[in-house]
TORKOL-4160 file (C-alpha; in steps of 0.2 Angstrom, whole numbers, padded with zeros to 4 digits, m for minus):
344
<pt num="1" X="0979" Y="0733" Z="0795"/>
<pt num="2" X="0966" Y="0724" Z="0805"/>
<pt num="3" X="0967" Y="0708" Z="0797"/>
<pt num="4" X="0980" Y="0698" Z="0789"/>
<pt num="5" X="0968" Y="0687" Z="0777"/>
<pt num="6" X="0951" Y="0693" Z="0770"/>
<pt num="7" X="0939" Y="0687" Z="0756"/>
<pt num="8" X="0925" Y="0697" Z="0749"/>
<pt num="9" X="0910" Y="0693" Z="0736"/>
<pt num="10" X="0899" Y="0706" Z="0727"/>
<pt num="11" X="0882" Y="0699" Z="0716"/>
<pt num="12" X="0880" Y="0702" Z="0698"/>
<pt num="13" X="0863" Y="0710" Z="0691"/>
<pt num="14" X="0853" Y="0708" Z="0680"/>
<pt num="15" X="0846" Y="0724" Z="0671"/>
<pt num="16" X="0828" Y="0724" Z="0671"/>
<pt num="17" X="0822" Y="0740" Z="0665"/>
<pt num="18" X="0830" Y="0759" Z="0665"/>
<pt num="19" X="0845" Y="0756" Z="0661"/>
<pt num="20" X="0854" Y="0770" Z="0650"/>
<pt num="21" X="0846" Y="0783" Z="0660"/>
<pt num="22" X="0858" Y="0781" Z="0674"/>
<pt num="23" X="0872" Y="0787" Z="0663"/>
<pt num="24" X="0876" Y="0806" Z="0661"/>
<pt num="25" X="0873" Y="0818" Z="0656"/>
<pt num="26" X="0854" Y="0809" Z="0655"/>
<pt num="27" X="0852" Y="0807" Z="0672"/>
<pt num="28" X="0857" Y="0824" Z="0678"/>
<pt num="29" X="0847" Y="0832" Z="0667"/>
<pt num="30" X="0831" Y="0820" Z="0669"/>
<pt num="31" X="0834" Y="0812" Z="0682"/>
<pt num="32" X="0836" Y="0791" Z="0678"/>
<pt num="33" X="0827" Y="0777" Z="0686"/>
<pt num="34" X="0831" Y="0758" Z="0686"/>
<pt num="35" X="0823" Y="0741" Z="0690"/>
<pt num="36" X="0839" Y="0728" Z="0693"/>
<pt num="37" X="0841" Y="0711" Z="0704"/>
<pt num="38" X="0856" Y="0704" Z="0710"/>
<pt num="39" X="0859" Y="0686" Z="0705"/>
<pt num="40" X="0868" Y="0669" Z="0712"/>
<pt num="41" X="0884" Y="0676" Z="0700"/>
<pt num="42" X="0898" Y="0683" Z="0709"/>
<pt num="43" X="0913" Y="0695" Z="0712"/>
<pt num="44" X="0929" Y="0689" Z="0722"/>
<pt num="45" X="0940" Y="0698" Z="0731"/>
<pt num="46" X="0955" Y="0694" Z="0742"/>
<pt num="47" X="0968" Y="0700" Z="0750"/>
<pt num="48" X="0981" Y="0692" Z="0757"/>
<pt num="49" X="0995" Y="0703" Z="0770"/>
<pt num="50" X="1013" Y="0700" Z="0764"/>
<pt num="51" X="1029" Y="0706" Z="0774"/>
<pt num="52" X="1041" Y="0710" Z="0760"/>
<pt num="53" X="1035" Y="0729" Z="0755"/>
<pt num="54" X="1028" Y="0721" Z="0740"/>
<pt num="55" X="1009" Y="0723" Z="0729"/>
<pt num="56" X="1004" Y="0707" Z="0717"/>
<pt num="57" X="0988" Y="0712" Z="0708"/>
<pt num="58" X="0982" Y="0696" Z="0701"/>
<pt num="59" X="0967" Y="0695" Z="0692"/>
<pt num="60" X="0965" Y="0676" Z="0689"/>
<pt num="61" X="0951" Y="0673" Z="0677"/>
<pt num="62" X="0959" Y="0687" Z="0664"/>
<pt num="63" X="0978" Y="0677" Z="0666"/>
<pt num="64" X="0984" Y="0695" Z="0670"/>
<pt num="65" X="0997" Y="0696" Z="0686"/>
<pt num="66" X="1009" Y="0712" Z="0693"/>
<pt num="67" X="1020" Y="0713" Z="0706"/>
<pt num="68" X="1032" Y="0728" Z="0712"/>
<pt num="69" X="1034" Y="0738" Z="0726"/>
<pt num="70" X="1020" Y="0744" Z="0735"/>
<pt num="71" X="1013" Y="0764" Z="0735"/>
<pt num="72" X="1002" Y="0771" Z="0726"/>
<pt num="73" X="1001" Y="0775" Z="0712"/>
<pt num="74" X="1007" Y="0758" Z="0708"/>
<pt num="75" X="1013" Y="0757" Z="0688"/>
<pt num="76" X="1002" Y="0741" Z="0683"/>
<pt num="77" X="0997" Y="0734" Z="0668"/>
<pt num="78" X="0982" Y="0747" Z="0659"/>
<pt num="79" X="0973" Y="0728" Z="0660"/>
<pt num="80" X="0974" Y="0729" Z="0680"/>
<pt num="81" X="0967" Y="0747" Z="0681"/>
<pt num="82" X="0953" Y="0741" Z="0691"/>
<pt num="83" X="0962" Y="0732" Z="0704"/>
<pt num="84" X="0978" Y="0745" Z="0705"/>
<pt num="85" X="0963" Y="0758" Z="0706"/>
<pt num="86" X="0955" Y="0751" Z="0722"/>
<pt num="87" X="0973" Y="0749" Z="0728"/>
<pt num="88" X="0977" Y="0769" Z="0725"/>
<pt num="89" X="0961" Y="0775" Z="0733"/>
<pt num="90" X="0962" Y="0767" Z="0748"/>
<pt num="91" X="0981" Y="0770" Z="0753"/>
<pt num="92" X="0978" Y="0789" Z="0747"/>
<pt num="93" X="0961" Y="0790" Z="0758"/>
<pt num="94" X="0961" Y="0780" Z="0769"/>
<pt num="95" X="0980" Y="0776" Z="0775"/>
<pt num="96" X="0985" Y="0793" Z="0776"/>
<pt num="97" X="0997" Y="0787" Z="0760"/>
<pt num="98" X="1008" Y="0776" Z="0766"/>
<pt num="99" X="1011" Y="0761" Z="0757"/>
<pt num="100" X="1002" Y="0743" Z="0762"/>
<pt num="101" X="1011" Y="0726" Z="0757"/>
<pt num="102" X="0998" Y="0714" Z="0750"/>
<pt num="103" X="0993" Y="0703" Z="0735"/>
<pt num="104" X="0976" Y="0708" Z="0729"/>
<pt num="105" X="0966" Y="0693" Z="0718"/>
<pt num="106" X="0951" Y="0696" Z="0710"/>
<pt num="107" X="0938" Y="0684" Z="0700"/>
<pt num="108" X="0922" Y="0685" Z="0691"/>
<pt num="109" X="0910" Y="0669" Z="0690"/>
<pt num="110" X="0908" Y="0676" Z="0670"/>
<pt num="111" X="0916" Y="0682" Z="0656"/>
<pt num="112" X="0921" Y="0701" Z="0654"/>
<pt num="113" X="0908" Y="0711" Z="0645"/>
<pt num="114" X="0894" Y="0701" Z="0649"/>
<pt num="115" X="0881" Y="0714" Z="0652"/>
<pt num="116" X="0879" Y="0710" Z="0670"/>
<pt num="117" X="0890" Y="0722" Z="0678"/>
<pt num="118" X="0904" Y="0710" Z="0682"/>
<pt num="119" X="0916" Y="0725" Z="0683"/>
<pt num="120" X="0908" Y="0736" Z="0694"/>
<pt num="121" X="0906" Y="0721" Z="0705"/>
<pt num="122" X="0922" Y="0717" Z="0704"/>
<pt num="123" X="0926" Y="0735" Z="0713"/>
<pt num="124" X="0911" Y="0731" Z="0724"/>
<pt num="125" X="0920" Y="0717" Z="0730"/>
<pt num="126" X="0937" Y="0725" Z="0730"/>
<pt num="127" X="0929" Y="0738" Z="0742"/>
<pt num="128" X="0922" Y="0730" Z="0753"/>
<pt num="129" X="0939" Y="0717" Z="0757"/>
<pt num="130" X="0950" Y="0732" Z="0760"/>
<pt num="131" X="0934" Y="0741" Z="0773"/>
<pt num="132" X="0936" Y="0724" Z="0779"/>
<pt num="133" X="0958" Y="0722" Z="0778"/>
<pt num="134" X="0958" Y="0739" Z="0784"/>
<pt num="135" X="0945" Y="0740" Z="0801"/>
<pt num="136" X="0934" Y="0753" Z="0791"/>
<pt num="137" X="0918" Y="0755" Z="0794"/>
<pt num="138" X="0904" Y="0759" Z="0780"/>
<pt num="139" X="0887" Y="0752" Z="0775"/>
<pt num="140" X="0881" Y="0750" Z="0759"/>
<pt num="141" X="0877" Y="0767" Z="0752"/>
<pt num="142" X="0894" Y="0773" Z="0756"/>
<pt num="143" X="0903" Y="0756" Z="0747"/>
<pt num="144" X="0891" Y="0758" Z="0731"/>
<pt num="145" X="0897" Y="0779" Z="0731"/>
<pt num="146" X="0914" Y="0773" Z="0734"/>
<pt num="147" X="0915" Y="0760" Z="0721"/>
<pt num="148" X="0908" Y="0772" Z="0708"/>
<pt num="149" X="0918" Y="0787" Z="0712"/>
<pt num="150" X="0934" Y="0774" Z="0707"/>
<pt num="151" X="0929" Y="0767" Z="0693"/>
<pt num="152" X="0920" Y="0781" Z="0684"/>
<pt num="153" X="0930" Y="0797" Z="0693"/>
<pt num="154" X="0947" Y="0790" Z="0696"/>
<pt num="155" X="0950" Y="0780" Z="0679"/>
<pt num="156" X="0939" Y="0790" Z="0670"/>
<pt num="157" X="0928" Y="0775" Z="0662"/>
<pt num="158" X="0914" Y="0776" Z="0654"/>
<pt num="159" X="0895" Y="0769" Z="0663"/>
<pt num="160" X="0880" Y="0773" Z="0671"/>
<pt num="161" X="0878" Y="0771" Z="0690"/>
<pt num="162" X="0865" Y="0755" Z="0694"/>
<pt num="163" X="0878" Y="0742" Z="0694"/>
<pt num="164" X="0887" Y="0747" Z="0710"/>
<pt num="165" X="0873" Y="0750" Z="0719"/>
<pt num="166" X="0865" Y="0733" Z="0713"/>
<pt num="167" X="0881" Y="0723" Z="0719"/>
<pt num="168" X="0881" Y="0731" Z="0736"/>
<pt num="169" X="0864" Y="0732" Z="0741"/>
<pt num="170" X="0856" Y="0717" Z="0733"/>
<pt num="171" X="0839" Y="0711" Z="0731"/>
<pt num="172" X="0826" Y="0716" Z="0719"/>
<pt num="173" X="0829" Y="0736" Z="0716"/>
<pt num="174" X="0822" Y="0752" Z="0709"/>
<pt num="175" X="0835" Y="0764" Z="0711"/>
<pt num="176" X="0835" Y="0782" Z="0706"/>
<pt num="177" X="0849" Y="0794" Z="0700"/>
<pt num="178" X="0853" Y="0813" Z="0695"/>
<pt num="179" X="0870" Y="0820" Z="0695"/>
<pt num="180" X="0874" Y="0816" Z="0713"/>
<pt num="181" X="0861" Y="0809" Z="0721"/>
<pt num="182" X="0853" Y="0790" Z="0724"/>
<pt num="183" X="0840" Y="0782" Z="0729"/>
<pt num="184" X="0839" Y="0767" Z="0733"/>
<pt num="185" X="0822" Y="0757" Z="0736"/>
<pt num="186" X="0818" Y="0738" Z="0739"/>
<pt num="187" X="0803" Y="0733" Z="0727"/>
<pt num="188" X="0792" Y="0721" Z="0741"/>
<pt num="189" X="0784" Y="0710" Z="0729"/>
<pt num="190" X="0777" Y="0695" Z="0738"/>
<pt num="191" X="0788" Y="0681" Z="0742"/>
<pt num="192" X="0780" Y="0668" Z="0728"/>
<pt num="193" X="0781" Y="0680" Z="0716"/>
<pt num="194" X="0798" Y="0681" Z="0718"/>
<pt num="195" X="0800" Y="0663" Z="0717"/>
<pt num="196" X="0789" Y="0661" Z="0699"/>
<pt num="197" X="0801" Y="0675" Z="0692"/>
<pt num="198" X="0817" Y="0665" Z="0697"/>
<pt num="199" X="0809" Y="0648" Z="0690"/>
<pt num="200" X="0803" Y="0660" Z="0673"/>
<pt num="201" X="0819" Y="0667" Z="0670"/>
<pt num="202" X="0829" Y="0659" Z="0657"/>
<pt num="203" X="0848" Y="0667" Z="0652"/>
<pt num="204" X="0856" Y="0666" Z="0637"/>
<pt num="205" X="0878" Y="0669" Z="0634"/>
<pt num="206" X="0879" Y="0674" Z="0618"/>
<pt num="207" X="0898" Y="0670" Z="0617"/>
<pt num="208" X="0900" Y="0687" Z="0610"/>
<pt num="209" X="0909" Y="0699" Z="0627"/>
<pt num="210" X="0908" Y="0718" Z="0621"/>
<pt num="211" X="0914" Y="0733" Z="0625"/>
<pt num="212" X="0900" Y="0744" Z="0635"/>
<pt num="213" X="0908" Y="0761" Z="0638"/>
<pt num="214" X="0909" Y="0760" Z="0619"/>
<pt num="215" X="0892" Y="0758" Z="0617"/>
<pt num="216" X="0887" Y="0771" Z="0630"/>
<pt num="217" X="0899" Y="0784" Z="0621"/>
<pt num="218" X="0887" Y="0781" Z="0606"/>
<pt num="219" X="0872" Y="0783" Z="0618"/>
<pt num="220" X="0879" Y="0797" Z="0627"/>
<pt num="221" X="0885" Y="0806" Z="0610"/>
<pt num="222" X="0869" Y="0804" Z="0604"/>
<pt num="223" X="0858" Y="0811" Z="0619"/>
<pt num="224" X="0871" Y="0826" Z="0618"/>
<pt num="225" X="0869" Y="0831" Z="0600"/>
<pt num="226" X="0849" Y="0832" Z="0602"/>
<pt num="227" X="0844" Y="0816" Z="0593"/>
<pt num="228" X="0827" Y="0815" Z="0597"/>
<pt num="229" X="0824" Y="0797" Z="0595"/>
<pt num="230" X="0838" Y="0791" Z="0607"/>
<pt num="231" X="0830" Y="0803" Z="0620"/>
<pt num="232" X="0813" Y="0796" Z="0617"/>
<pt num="233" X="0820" Y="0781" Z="0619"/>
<pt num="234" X="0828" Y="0784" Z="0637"/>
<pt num="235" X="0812" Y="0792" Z="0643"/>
<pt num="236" X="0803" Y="0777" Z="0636"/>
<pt num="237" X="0815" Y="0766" Z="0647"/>
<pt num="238" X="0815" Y="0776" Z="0664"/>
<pt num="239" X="0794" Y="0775" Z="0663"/>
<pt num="240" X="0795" Y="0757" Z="0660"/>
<pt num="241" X="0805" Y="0755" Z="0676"/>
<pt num="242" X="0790" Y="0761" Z="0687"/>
<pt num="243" X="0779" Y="0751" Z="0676"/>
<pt num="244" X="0788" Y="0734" Z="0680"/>
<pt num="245" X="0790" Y="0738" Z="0697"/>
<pt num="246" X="0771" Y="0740" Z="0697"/>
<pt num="247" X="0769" Y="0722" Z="0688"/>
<pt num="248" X="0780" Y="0715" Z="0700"/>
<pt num="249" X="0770" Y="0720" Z="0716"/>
<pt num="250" X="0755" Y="0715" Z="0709"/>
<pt num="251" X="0761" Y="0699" Z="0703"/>
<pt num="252" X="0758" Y="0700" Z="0684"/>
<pt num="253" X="0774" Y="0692" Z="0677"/>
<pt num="254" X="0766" Y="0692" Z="0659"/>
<pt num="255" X="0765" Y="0710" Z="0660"/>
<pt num="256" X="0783" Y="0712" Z="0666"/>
<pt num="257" X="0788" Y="0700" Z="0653"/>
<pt num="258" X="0781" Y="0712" Z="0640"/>
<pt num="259" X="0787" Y="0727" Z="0646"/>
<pt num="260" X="0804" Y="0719" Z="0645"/>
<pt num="261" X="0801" Y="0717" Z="0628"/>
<pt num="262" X="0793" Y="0735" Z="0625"/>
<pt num="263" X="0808" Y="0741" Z="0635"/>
<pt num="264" X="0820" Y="0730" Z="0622"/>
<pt num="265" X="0813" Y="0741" Z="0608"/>
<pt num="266" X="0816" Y="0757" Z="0617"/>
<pt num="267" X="0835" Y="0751" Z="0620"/>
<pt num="268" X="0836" Y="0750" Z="0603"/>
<pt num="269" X="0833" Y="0769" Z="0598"/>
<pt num="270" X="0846" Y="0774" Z="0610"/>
<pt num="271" X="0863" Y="0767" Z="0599"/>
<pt num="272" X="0864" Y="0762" Z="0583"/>
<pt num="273" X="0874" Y="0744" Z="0589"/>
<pt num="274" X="0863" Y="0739" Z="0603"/>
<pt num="275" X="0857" Y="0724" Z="0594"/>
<pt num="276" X="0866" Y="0712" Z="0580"/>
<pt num="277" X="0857" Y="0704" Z="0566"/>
<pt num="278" X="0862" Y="0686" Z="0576"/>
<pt num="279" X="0854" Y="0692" Z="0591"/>
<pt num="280" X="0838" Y="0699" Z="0583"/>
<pt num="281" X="0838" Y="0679" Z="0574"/>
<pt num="282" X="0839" Y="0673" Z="0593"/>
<pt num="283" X="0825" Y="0686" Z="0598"/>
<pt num="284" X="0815" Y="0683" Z="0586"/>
<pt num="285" X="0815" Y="0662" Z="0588"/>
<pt num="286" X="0812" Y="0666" Z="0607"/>
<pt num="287" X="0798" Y="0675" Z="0601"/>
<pt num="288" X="0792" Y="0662" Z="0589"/>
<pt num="289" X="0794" Y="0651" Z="0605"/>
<pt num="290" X="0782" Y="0660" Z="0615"/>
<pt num="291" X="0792" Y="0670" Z="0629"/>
<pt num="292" X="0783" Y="0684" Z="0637"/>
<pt num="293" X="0797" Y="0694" Z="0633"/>
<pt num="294" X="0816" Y="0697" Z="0633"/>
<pt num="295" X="0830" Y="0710" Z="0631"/>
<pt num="296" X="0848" Y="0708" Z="0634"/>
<pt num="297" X="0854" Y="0715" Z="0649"/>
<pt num="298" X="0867" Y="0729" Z="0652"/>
<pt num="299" X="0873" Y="0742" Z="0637"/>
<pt num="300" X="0869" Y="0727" Z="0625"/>
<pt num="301" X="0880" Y="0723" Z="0608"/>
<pt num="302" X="0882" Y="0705" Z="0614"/>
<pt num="303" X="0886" Y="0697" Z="0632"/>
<pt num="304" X="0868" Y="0691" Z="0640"/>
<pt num="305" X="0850" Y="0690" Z="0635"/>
<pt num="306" X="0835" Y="0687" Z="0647"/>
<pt num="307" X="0822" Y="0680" Z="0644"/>
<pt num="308" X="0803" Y="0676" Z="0653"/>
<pt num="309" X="0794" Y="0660" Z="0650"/>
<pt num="310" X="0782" Y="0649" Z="0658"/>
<pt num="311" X="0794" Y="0638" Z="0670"/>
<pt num="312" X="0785" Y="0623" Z="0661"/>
<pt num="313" X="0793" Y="0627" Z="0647"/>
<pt num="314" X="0810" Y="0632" Z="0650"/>
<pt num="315" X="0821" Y="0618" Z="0647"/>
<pt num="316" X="0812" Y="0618" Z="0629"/>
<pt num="317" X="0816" Y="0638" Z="0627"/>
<pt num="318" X="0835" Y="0633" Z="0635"/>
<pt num="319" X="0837" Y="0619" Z="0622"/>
<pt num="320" X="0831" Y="0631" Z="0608"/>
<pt num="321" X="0843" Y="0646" Z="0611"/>
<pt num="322" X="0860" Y="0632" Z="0614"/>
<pt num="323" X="0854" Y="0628" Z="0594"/>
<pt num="324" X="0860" Y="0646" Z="0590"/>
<pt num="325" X="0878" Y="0641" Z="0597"/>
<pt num="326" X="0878" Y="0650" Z="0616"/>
<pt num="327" X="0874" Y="0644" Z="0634"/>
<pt num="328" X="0857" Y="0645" Z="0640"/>
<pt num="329" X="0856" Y="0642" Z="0659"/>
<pt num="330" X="0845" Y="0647" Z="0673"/>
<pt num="331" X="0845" Y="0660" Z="0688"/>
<pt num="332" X="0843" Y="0664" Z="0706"/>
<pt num="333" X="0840" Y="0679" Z="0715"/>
<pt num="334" X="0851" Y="0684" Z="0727"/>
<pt num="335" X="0847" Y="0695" Z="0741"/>
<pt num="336" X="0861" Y="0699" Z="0750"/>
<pt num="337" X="0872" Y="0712" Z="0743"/>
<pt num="338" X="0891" Y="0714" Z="0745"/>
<pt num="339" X="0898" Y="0700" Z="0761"/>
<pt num="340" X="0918" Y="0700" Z="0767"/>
<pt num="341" X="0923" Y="0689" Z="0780"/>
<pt num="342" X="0938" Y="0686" Z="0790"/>
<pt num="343" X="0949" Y="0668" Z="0784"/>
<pt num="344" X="0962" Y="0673" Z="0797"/>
């Protein structure tokens, strides 16, 4: 190993507009695209050398703790499947199988199913503290594959592709997918615009966590038996990416905040349980309020909404949506993807 202490933090995203059509079997037949930005909401990772031939997998915020001998594979709890993942991969890969002693903690600065990609994040930051632990050398694009081959090869779960890439590139992104392919392009929207959508952007917890690679079974299910309206739905989704992107550069923010909302009705063709009757009552009072528009981010049944507003009028829309029970809070970019350092 090449250090004995290392931490690591990957951002959190917030689904703009694609999303769906980054999953399979849609994106290798179609191609996907998606419009996301990294937010001031984090993954941790660290990992701490230990001497006694022993792994802990710790993932703090869930109350979920192993420890046992270390080699791969190790026999953790179904609950630590992300962490004992990163864990196998890189002893198989990347040291030649033999086992490494270490205690491996992990946090998210958000609940589980949140719809912002906490746990492919969570991988992104696991990645990138054991490149770091180990010595390795990789960039980005080679973190981003690495993190998705894990999480959606290695354990078999269910999801599209744009939250890795998000949480190890950063920034403002439109990223496009097929099978095994991505592409990964900064969107160069003028520095003030940028600023206005951070002060416009209003997010809203629900309190409700769900289960996305249930949903996207549904979404996928449905794309594969030729239902027509969930396919006219993703196609609606992947053109509204390029369309926001197009807002964004040209600084119409009213436009993109109703192309979020045009791009909220296309979500809701694609699975019968992208929306709940509470969150269609909290849509339609943001509405009612005057948002430009909103959607909730990620495979949708709960976790976050997003919404667009005049920055004048956001702490009225945040006091609003805290009537319907949840958390209404504010955002900020973040531009930097994936960081690690050294603590000794």
């Amino acid at each position: 190993m090449a250090h004995a202490l290392v931490r690591a933090r990957a951002p959190l995203r917030l689904g703009f507009g694609g999303g769906g059509t980054d999953v399979s079997p849609y994106c290798d037949q179609f191609g996907g695209a998606v419009l996301n930005a990294a937010i001031d909401v984090f993954a941790h990772a660290t990992i701490a050398a230990r001497d006694d031939g022993r792994v802990r997998l710790d993932a703090v915020d869930r109350d979920c703790a192993w420890e046992g001998s270390a080699g791969a594979p190790l026999n953790a709890d179904p609950d630590l499947r992300l962490l004992a993942g990163v864990y196998d991969r890189f002893i198989s890969e990347f040291a030649q199988g033999r086992p490494i002693a270490l205690t491996l903690t992990t946090y998210a600065d958000c609940p589980p199913g949140s719809g912002l990609g906490s746990s492919s994040a969570l991988v992104v930051a696991m990645v990138e503290a054991f490149r770091r632990f180990l010595g390795l050398e990789m960039d980005a694009m080679a973190i981003a594959r690495l993190a998705f081959d894990i999480e959606r090869r290695d354990l078999g779960l269910a999801g599209g592709r744009q939250d890795q890439y998000a949480a190890a590139f950063g920034g403002v992104r439109l990223m496009q997918f097929t099978e095994e392919t991505a592409a990964v392009e900064p969107v160069e929207a003028a520095d003030q615009v940028l600023r206005e959508l951070e002060e416009s952007l209003v997010l809203y917890f629900t309190g409700v966590s769900r289960d996305s690679a249930a949903i996207i079974d549904r979404q996928t299910a449905n794309m594969a038996a030729g239902d027509s309206k969930s396919l006219q739905g993703l196609h609606a989704l992947k053109a509204g990416a390029f369309d926001m992107r197009e807002a964004l550069l040209a600084g119409d923010l009213a436009r993109f905040g109703a192309l979020l909302d045009a791009g909220w009705a296309s979500k809701k063709q694609t699975a019968a349980d992208i929306s709940s009757a509470a969150m269609d009552q909290v849509y339609a009072a943001a509405k009612a309020f005057g948002v430009f528009g909103g959607k909730v981010s990620g495979a949708g049944g709960g976790g976050f909404m997003m919404f667009l507003v005049d920055p004048t009028r956001r702490e009225g829309l945040k006091r609003l949506l805290t009537g319907f029970g949840g958390t209404a809070q504010g955002c900020r970019l973040e531009a930097e993807g994936v960081r690690s350092w050294v603590v000794r």
